[in-house]
C-alpha positions, 0 to 999 in steps of 0.5 A: 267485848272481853275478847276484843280487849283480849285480843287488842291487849295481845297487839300491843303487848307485841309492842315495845314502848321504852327508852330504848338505847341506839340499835344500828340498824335503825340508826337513820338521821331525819334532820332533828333526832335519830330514829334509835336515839334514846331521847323519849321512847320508840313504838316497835314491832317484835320484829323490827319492820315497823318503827313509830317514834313522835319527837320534839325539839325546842330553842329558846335564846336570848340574842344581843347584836349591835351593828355599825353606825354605816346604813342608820339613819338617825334622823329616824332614831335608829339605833346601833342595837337591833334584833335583840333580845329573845327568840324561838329559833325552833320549836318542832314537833314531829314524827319518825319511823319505819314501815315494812323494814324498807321505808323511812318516813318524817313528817315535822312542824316548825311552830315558831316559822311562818307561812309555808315553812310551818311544815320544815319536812315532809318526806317518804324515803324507800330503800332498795339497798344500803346503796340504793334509796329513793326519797321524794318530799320536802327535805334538806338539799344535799349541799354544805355540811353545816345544813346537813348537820342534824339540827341542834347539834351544831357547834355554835347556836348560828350557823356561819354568815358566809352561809346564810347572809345575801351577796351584794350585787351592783343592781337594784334587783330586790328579787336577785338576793342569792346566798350560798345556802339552799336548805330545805327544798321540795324535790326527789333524790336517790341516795346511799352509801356503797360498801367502798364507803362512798356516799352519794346524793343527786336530787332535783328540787323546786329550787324555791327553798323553805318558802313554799310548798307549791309546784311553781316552776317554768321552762328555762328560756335560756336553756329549754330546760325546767327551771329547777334545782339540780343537786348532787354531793359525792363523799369518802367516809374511810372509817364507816359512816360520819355521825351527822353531829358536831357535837354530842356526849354520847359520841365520844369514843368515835373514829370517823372522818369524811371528805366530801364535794357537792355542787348544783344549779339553780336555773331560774332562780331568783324570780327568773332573773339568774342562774346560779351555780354553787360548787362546795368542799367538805371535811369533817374529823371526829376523834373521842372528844376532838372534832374538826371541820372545814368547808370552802363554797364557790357561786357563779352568777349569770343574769337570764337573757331578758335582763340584758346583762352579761356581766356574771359574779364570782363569790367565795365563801367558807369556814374552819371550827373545831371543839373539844369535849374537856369534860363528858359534857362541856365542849368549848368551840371556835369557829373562823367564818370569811365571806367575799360578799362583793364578788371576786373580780366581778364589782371591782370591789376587794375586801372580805368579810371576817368572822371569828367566832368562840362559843361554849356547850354545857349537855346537862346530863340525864335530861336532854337539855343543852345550854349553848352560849357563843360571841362573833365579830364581824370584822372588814379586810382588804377594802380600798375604800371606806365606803367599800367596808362600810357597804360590805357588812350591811344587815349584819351584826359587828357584834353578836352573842347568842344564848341559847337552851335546847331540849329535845326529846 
């Protein structure tokens, strides 16, 4: 028993386990945490080929919106005040690392989701070369840099409503509810970055998002195709490889710009009932303390043959935002979000949606915390009728603020 001990005692002292600070060559994103990140501690071999690092990263917030008095019915004593008060955004739990010097892994729950979006990744990824990776699982779908952006490191606590936010469509298809965003997916991509400072990714998905984690999908009747999501983004980093961050106190003597275009095709989507086509542009600036971006996302809607309609929509979407770090650890924000939710020249209806946003980032020092605060209006332009405006914005808040505290370890 004394030389078992012994010898398992030797194993582990091969074993580094510290609050180790960022090493570049283990510096791979997961979506929450960099495996190097020097929040908690990392479990690794003398050599290096076999990293294990447990990660948890948790929001609480409080949420005041009021919306307005257009779609309430007071009859039911509906209120202007709704979905307010506190929230778990996300509470996540999960492990990261390396095996055999070659392949990345991440497996996370979010506990504070529901049903299959419970288990938010899930995924193996397998390098060939610095330009040459294969990842197969539960992941983000390459598409629009806010998504991309590791989770928690945003610049305003909610993402933008051009993103997240349904379009609005002349037809009583409660199935048919598309939105710009495409998020977390089941699928296969192969992806890198060249040594001309090109990054790609091209993936094929289920298309179904977060929701499920079943194989679902058919044969396109339209187009004798599988019914899938297929993805790809194509970037220029001139000045190395752009930090998938908005915002953090550790990443304030960088130099890194990025410009990028992303598209995919969802056929099938939406019950069966359209194909939908998104086309994006990116651009991410990181200078010291100064960070800037800007994104402009198009989607094209085409009904599937069996619904007996040929009309297809058109709608546009993006934003613009930028903060400053005016102290080591506080960095105010402003975001300007617009959103043609009716579809250019498809309905017939003008008018867009027009969000400006300020917020605030306190990073308390030495213990991961992060306090994040932020106010929006949703304001209406451009409708020719009131009935137009007052439809334009169902569902979403006039005014809204957000408090929000992080901790990720």
């Amino acid at each position: 028993m004394r030389i078992k001990f012994f010898l398992f005692s030797l194993t582990l002292a091969t074993i580094s386990l510290s609050a180790q600070e960022n090493t570049p060559s283990l510096d791979m994103q997961n979506g929450v945490v960099p495996i190097a990140d020097n929040r908690g501690f990392t479990l690794q071999s003398k050599d290096g080929r076999f990293v294990f690092k447990p990660y948890l990263m948790l929001q609480a917030s409080g949420n005041f919106n009021w919306y307005d008095s257009e779609g309430l019915d007071k009859a039911y004593n509906q209120d202007n005040v709704a979905n307010s008060g506190f929230a778990i955004p996300n509470a996540i739990l999960g492990f990261t690392g390396r095996a055999f010097g070659k392949i990345d892994y991440n497996l996370c729950i979010n506990a504070s989701a529901t049903g299959a979006a419970i288990l938010q990744q899930a995924w193996i990824d397998y390098g060939i070369s610095p330009a040459a990776h294969f990842r197969v699982g539960k992941f983000k779908t390459p598409f629009t840099h806010a998504y991309l952006t590791t989770l928690g490191e945003t610049l305003l606590p909610s993402l933008p409503n051009s993103l997240t936010q349904q379009v609005l469509l002349p037809y009583s298809l409660n199935a048919v509810t598309p939105a710009f965003a495409t998020g977390f997916d089941l699928g296969v991509e192969f992806h890198g970055m060249t040594k001309s400072n090109i990054g790609y990714e091209i993936g094929l998905f289920n298309g179904t998002g977060i929701n499920t984690n079943l194989a679902s999908k058919t044969l396109s009747d339209d187009l004798h195709i599988p019914s899938l999501l297929y993805a790809g983004r194509l970037t220029y980093q001139p000045w190395g490889a752009m930090p998938t961050s908005q915002g953090n106190p550790k990443l304030l003597a960088e130099k890194k710009m990025l410009f990028g275009l992303s598209a995919n095709y969802n056929v099938e989507s939406e019950s069966e009932s359209t194909n939908d086509f998104r086309l994006g542009a990116e651009f991410a600036f990181l200078w010291n303390r100064l960070y800037l971006g800007a994104e402009f996302y198009y989607m094209n809607i085409a009904f599937t043959k069996r619904q007996k309609i040929s009309d297809k929509y058109h709608y546009l979407g993006g934003y613009v935002q930028a903060g400053y770090f005016v102290t080591r650890y506080l960095q105010p924000t402003f975001r300007y979000d617009f959103f043609d939710r009716n579809g250019v020249g498809s309905t017939g209806t003008h008018g867009l949606l027009n969000a400006p946003a300020v917020g605030l980032n306190f990073f308390i020092p030495s213990c991961n915390l992060k306090l994040s605060a932020m106010y929006e209006f949703v304001g209406r332009w451009g409708h020719d009728r009131q009935l137009d405006r007052d439809i334009d914005d169902l569902g979403i808040a006039t005014h809204k603020a957000v408090v929000m505290l992080q901790y990720s370890f």
